[in-house]
C-alpha positions as a LaTeX table, in Angstrom:
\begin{tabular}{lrrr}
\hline
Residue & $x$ (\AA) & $y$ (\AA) & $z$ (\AA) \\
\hline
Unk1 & 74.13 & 120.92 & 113.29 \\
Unk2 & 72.71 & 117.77 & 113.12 \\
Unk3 & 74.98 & 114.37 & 113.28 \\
Unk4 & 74.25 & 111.31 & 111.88 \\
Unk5 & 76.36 & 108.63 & 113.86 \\
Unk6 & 78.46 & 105.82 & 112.33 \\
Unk7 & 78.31 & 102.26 & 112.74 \\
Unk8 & 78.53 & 100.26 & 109.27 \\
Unk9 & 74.32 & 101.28 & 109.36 \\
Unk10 & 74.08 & 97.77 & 111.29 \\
Unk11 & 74.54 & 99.72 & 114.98 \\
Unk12 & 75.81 & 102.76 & 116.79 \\
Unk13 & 73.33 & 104.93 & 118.84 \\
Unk14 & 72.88 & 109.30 & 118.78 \\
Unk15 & 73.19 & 109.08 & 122.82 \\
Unk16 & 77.07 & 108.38 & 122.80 \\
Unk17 & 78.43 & 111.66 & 121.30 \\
Unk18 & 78.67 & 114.24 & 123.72 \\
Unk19 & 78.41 & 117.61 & 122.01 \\
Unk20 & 79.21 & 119.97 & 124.42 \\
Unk21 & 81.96 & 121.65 & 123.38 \\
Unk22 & 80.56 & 122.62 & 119.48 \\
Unk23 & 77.42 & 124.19 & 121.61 \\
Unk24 & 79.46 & 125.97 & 124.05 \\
Unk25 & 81.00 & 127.65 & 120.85 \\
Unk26 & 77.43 & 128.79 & 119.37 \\
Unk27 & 75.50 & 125.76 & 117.70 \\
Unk28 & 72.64 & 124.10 & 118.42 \\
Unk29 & 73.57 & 120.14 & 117.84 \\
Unk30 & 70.77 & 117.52 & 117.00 \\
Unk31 & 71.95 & 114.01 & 117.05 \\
Unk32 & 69.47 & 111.54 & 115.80 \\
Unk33 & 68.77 & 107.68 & 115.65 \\
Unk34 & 67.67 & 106.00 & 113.05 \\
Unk35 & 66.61 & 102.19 & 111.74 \\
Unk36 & 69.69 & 100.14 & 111.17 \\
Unk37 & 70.95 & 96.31 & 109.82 \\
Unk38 & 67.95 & 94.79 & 107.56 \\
Unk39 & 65.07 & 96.54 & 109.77 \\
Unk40 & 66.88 & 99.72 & 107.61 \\
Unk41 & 68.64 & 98.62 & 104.41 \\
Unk42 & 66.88 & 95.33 & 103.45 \\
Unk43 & 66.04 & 96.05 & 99.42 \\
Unk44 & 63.65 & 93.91 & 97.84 \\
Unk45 & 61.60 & 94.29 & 94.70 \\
Unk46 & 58.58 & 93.04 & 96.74 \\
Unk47 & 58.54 & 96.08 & 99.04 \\
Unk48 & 59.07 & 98.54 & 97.00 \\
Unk49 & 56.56 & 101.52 & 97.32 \\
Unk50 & 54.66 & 102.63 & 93.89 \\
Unk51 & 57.33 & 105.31 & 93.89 \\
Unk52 & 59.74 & 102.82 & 93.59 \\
Unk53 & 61.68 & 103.73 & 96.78 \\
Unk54 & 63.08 & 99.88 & 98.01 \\
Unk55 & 65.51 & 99.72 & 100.89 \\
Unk56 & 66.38 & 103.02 & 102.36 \\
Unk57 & 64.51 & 103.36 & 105.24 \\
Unk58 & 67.36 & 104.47 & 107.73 \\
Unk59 & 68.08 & 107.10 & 105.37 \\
Unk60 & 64.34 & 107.88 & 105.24 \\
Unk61 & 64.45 & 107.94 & 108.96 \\
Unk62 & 67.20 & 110.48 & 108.43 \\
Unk63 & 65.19 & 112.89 & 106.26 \\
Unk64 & 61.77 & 112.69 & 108.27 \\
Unk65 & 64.39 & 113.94 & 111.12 \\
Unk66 & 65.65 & 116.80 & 108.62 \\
Unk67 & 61.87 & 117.51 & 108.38 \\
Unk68 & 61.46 & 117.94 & 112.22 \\
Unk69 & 64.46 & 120.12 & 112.57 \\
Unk70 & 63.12 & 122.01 & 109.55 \\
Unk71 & 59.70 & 122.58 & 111.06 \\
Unk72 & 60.65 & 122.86 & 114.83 \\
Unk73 & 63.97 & 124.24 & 115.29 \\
Unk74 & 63.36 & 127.60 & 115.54 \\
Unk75 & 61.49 & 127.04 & 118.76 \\
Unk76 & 65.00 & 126.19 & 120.07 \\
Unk77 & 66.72 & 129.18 & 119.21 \\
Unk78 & 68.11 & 127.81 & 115.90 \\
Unk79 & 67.63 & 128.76 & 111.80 \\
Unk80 & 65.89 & 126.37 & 109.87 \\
Unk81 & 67.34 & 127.78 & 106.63 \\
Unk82 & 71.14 & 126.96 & 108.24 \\
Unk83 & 71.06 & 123.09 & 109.01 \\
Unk84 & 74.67 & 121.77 & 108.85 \\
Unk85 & 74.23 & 117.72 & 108.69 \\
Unk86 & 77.16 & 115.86 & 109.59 \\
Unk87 & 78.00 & 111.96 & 109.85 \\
Unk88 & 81.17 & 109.89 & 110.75 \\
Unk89 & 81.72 & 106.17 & 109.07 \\
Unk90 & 78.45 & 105.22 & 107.47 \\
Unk91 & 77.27 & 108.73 & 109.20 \\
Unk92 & 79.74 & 109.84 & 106.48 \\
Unk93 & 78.01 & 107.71 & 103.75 \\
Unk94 & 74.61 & 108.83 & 104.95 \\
Unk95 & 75.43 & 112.18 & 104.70 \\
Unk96 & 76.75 & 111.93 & 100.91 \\
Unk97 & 73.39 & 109.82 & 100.71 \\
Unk98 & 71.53 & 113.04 & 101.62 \\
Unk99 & 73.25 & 114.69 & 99.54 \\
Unk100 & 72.82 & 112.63 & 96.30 \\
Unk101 & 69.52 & 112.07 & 97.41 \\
Unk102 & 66.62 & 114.67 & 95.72 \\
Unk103 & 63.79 & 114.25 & 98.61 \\
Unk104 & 67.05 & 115.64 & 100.81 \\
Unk105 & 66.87 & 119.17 & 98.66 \\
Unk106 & 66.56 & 122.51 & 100.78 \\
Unk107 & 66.84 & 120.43 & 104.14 \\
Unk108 & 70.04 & 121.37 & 105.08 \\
Unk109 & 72.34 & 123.78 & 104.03 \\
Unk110 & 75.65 & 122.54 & 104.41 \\
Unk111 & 77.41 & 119.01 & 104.92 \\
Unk112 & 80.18 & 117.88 & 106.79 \\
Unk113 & 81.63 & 114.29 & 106.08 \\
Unk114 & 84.21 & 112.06 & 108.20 \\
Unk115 & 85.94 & 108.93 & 106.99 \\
Unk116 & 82.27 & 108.68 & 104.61 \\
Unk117 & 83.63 & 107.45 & 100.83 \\
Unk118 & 84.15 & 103.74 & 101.65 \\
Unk119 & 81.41 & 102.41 & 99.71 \\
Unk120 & 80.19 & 105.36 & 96.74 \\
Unk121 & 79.46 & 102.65 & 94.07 \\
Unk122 & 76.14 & 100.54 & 95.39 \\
Unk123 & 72.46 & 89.96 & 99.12 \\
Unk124 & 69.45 & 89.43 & 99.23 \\
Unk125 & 68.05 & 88.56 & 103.18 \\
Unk126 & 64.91 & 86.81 & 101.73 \\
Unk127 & 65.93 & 83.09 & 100.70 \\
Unk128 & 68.25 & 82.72 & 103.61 \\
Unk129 & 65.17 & 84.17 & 106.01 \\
Unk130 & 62.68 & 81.50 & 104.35 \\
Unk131 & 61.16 & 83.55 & 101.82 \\
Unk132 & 62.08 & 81.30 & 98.61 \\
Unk133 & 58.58 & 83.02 & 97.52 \\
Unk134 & 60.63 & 86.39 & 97.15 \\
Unk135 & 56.59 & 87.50 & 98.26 \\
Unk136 & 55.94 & 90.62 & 99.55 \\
Unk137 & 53.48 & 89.19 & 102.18 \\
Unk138 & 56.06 & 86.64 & 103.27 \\
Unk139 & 59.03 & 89.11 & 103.76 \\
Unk140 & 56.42 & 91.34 & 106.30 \\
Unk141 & 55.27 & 88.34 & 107.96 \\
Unk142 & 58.94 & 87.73 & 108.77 \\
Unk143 & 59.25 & 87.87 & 112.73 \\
Unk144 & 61.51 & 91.10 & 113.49 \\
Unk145 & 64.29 & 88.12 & 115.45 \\
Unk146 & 64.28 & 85.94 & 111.89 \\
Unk147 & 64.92 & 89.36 & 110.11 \\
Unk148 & 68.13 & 89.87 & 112.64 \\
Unk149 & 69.64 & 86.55 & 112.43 \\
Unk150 & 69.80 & 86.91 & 108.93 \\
Unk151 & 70.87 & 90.42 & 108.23 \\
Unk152 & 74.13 & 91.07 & 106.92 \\
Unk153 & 76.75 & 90.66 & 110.02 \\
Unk154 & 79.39 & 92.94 & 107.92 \\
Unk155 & 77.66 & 95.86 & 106.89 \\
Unk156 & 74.59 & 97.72 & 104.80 \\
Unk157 & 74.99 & 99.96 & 102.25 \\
Unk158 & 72.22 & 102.30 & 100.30 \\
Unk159 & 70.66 & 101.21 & 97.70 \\
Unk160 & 69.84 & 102.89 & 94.16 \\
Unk161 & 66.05 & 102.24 & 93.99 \\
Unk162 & 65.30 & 105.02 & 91.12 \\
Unk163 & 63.56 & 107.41 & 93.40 \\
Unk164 & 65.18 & 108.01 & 96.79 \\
Unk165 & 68.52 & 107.43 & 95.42 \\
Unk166 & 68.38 & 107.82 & 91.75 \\
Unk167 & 71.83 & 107.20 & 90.90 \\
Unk168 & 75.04 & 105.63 & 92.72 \\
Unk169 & 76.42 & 108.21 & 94.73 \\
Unk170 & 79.88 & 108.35 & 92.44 \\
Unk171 & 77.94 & 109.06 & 89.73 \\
Unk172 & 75.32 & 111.62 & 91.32 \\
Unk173 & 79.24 & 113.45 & 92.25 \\
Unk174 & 80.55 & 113.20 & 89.53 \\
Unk175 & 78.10 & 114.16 & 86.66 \\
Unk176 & 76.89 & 117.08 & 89.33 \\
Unk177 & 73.26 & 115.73 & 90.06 \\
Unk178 & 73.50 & 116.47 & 93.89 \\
Unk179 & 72.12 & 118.58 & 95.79 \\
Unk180 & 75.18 & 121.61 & 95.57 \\
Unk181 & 75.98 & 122.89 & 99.21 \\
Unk182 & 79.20 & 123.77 & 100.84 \\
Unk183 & 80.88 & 120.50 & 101.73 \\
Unk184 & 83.74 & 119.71 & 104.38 \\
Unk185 & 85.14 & 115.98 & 103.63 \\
Unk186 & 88.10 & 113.95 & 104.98 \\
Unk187 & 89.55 & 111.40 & 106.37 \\
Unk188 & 92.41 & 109.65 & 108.97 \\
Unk189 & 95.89 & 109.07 & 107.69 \\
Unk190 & 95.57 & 104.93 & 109.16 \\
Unk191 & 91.95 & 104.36 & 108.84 \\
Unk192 & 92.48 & 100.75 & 108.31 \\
Unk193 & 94.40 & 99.58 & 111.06 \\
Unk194 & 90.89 & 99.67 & 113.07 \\
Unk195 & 90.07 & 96.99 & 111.22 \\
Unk196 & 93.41 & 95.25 & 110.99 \\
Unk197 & 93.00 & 95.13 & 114.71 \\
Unk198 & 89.25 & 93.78 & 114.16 \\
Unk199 & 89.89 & 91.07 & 111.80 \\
Unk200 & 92.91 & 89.52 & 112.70 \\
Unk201 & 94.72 & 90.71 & 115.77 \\
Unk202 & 92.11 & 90.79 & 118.13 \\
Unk203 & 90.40 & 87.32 & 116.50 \\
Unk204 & 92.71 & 84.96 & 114.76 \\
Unk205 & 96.17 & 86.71 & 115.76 \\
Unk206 & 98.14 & 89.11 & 113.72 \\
Unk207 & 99.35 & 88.43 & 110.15 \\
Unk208 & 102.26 & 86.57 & 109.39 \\
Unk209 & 105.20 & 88.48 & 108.54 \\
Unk210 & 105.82 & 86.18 & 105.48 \\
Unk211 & 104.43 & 87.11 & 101.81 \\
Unk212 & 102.11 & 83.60 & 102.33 \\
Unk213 & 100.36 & 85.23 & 105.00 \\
Unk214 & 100.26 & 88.67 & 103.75 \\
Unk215 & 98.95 & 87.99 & 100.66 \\
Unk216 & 96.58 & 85.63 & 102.03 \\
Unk217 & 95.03 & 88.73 & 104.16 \\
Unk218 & 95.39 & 91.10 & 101.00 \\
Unk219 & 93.14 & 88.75 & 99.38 \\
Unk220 & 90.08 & 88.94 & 101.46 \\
Unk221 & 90.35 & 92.99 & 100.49 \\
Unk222 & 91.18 & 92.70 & 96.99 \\
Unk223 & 90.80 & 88.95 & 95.58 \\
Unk224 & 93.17 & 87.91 & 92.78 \\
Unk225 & 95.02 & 91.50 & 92.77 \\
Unk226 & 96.89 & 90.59 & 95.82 \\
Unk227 & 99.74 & 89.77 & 94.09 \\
Unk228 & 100.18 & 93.09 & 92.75 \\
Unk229 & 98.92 & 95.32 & 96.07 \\
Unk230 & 102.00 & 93.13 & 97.76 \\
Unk231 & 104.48 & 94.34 & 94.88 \\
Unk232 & 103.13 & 97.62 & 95.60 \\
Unk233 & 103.39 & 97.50 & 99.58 \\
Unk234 & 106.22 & 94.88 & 99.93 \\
Unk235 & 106.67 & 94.21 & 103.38 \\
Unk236 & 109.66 & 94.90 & 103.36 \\
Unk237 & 108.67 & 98.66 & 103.25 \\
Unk238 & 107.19 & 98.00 & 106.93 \\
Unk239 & 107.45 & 97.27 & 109.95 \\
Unk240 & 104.68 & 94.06 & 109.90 \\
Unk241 & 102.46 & 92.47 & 107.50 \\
Unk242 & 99.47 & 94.18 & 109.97 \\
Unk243 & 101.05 & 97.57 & 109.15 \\
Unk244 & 101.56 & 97.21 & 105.57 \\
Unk245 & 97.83 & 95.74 & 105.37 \\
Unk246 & 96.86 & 98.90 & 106.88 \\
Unk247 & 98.00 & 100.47 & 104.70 \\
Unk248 & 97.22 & 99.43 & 101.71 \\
Unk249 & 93.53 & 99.21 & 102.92 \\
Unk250 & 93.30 & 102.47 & 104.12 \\
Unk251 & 94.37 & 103.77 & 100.56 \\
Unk252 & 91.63 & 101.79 & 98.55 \\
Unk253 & 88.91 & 101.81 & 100.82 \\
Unk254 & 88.82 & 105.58 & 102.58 \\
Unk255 & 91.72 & 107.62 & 100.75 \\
Unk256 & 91.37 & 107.45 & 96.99 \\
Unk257 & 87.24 & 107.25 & 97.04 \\
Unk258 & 88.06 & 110.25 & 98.92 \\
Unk259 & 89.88 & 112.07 & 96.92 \\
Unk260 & 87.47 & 110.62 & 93.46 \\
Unk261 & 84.87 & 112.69 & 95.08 \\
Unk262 & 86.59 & 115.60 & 95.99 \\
Unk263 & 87.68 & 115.91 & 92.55 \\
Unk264 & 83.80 & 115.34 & 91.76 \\
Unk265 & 82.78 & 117.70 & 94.15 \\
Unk266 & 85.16 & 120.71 & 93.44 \\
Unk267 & 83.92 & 121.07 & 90.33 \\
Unk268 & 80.41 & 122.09 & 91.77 \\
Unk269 & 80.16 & 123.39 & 95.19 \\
Unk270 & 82.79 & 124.75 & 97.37 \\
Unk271 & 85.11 & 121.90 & 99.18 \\
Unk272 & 87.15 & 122.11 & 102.20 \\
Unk273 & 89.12 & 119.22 & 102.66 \\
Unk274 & 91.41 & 117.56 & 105.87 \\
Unk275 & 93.32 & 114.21 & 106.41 \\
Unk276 & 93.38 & 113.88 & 110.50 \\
Unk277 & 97.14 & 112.96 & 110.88 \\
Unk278 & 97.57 & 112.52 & 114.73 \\
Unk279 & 99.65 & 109.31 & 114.85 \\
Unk280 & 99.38 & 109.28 & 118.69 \\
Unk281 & 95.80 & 109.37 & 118.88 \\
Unk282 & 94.49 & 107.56 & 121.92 \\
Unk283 & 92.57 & 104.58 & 120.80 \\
Unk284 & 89.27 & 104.87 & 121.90 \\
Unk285 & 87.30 & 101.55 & 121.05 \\
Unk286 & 89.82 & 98.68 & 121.04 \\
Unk287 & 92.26 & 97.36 & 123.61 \\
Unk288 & 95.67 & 97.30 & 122.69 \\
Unk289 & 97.29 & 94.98 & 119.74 \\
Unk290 & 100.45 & 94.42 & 118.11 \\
Unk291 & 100.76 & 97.37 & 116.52 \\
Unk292 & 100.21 & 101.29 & 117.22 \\
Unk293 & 96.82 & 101.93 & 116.02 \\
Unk294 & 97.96 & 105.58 & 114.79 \\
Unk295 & 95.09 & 107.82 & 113.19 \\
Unk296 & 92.59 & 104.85 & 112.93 \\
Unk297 & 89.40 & 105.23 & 111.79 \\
Unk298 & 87.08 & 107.35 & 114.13 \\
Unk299 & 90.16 & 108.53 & 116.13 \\
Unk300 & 89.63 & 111.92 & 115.44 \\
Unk301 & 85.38 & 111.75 & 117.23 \\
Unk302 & 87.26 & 111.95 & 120.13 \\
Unk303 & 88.78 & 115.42 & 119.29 \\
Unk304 & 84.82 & 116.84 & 118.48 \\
Unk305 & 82.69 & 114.74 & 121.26 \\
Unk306 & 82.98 & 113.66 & 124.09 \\
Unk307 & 82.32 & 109.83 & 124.53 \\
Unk308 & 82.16 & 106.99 & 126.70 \\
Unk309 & 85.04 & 105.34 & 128.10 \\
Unk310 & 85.09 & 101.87 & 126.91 \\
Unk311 & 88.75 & 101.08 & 127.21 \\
Unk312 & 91.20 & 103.03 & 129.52 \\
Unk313 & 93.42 & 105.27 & 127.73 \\
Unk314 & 95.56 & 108.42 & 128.19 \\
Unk315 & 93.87 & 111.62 & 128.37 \\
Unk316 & 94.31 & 113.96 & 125.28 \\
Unk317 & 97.62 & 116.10 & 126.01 \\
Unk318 & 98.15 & 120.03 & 125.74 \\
Unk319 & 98.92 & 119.81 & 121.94 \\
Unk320 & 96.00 & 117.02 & 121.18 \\
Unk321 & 93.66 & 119.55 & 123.03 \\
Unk322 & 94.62 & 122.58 & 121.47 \\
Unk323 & 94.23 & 120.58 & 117.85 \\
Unk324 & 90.23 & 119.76 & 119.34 \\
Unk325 & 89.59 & 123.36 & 120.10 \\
Unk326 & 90.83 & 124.15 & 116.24 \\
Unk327 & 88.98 & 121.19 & 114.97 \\
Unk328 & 85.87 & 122.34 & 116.93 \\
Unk329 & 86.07 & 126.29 & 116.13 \\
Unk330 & 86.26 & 124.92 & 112.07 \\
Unk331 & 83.75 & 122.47 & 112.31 \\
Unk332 & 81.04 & 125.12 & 113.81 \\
Unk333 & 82.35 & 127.86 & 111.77 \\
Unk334 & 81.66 & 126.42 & 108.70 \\
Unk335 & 78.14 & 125.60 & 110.26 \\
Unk336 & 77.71 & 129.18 & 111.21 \\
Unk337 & 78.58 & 130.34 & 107.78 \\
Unk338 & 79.92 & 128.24 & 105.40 \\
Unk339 & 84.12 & 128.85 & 105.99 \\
Unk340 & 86.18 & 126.86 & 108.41 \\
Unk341 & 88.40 & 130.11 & 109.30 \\
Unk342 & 88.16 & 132.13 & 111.83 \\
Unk343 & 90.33 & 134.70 & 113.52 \\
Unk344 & 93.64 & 133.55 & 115.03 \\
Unk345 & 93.24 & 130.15 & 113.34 \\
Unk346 & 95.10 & 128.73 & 111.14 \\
Unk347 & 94.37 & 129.00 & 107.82 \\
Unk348 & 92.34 & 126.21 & 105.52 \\
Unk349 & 92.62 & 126.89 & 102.22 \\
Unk350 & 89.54 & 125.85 & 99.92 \\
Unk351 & 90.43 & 122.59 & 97.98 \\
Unk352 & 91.94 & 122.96 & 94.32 \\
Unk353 & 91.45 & 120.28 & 92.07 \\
Unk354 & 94.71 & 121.24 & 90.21 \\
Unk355 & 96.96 & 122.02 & 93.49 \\
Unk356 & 95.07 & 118.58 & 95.86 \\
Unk357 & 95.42 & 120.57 & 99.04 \\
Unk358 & 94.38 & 119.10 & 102.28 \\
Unk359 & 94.45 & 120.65 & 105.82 \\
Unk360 & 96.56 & 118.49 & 107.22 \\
Unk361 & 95.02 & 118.02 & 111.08 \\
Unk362 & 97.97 & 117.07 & 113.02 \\
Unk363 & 99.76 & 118.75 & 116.72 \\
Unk364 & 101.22 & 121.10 & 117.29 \\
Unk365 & 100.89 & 123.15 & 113.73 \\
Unk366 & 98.09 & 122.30 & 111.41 \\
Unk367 & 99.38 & 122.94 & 108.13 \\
Unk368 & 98.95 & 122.15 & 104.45 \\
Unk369 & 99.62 & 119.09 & 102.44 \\
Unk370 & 99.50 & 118.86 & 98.86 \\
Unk371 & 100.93 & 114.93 & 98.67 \\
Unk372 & 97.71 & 112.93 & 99.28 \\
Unk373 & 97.11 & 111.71 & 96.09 \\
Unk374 & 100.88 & 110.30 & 95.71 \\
Unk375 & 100.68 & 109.25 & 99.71 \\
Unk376 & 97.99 & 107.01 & 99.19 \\
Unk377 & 99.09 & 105.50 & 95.52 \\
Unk378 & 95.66 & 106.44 & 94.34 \\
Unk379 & 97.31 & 106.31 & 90.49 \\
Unk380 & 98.21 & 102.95 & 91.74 \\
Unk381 & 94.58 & 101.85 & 92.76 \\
Unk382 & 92.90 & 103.56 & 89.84 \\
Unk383 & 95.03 & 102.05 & 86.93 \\
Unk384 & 94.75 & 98.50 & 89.21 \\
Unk385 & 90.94 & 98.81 & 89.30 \\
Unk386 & 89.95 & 100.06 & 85.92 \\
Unk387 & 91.83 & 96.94 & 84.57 \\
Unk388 & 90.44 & 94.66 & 87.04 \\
\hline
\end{tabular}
């Protein structure tokens, strides 16, 4: 198994993610570093190699690690014909990157992606960084501390350069031009409310419980449409603006690109799909805000890894622990051989386009759910969006 750590591809290191318990129950883990911020995503016509391949060079870094684990892994006791890569955040979107990604083919064998859809559809550093030249020999001549101040403070995302990635990845899914391997994908129920807590709680306060406010934060996620996402989420359906915001970003950022490429997916490889749904998560990463933070995005690392304590929280209780042993046992069963299931498991049932069944990962019983779609209001978002 080898994981591919999250951080918006602008930080995050391989060293924090403990995986103990997944080798304990028969895997050999790799986790890997690779470039990150402009040093790993900075696309420019200038640099582009005769192949064409601009920009990519994190996931690049990713593949000539696939190549290593290809060519050396069996000297650790491991199968180089069953490499399981999986990724959490924009380890998630570098793991559907491998996957859309043809260099990637016949290095791994199945794929495993957390909380990954958020950007499936794909600024220029070089005028801001003093290259009004757009040169190639300018851009290298940058000094690697001109490159960082002017890198991209939000986020990276790949970048469709016609070789590495040939197409976006939501069209690689959904016209089948991936590279076809068992796939696990999913997501948290409250993804958003990380970044709720991010953006406004733990920086300029919490939202304003008045429709002002509120649609003055639904506008830096959707623009002009936050008139409508507010008739859609009234706050009134809520308990605060911060909570109704979460909401309605988890479903259009995470959820329904989720569930776009599951439906992609299905149709070519087998899919196994979750929606982590423990609402009393411990919160892992931020201190505490105004509201509960629920299943927040990355929430559920905790339940696979160990990590580092960077704000005190409560242990994970008899039920939360029993849920990581099940979440563990599925994630390095499917490594092992493809299914999640194992004996005295519960059971996950292979996703259905026509039936939209998710493992629901939630204490004390995981069970099925077959409401996501209508959950999330991803008719909503899609009928918004096409007529945007």
């Amino acid at each position: 198994m080898v994981w591919i750590h999250g951080g918006a591809l602008i930080t995050g290191e391989s060293n924090d993610y403990d995986p103990t318990a997944l080798v304990e129950d028969g895997v050999i883990v790799v986790t890997i570093n690779y470039r990150l911020g402009a040093l790993g995503f900075l696309a420019h016509p200038a640099l582009a190699t005769p192949a064409g391949f601009a920009g990519d060079y994190g996931l690049m870094d990713q593949q000539l690690a696939l190549r290593w684990v290809r060519d050396n892994i069996v000297f650790f006791g491991g199968d180089p014909l069953n490499v399981t890569i999986f990724g959490e955040s924009a380890g998630g979107l570098s793991v559907f990157s491998q996957i859309a990604s043809p260099l990637a083919a016949n290095l791994f064998a199945k794929a495993i992606i957390e909380s990954g859809a958020y950007q499936l559809s794909t600024q220029t550093l070089a005028t801001a960084a003093g290259c009004s030249s757009q040169t190639a020999a300018c851009l290298r001549a940058l000094p690697v501390s001109t490159i960082l101040a002017n890198e991209n403070p939000a986020a990276y995302t790949p970048n469709i350069d016609g070789g590495f990635l040939p197409l976006s990845l939501n069209t690689a899914l959904a016209t089948g031009q991936f590279n076809h391997v068992p796939v696990i994908q999913g997501g948290n129920h409250d993804e958003w409310r990380l970044f709720v807590a991010l953006d406004f709680d733990l920086t300029v306060g919490p939202i304003g419980n008045n429709e002002t406010d509120y649609e003055a934060a639904l506008a830096t996620l959707v623009g002009p449409l936050a008139p409508y996402v507010a008739a859609e989420y009234p706050l009134a359906d809520y308990p605060s603006a911060d909570l109704a915001f979460g909401a309605a970003g988890t479903d259009v950022v995470f959820a329904c690109p989720a569930l776009s490429a599951d439906l992609s997916m299905s149709q070519y490889v087998p899919l196994s799909t979750y929606e982590f749904n423990d609402e009393n998560a411990p919160e892992d990463f931020l201190p505490p805000v105004s509201f509960p933070y629920g299943a927040a995005h990355a929430s559920e690392l905790q339940y696979l890894f160990a990590l580092p304590v960077t704000v005190p929280h409560p242990p994970l209780n008899a039920q939360q622990l029993q849920l990581s042993s099940i979440m563990q046992h599925y994630w390095t069963n499917f490594a092992k051989s493809g299914n999640p299931n194992g004996s005295g498991m519960p059971f996950w049932q292979r996703f259905s386009a026509a039936d939209g069944n998710f493992q629901s990962l939630i204490p004390p019983s995981l069970m099925e759910e077959t409401n996501f779609a209508a959950a999330h209001n991803c008719a909503f978002w899609a009928a918004l969006l096409s007529a945007e």
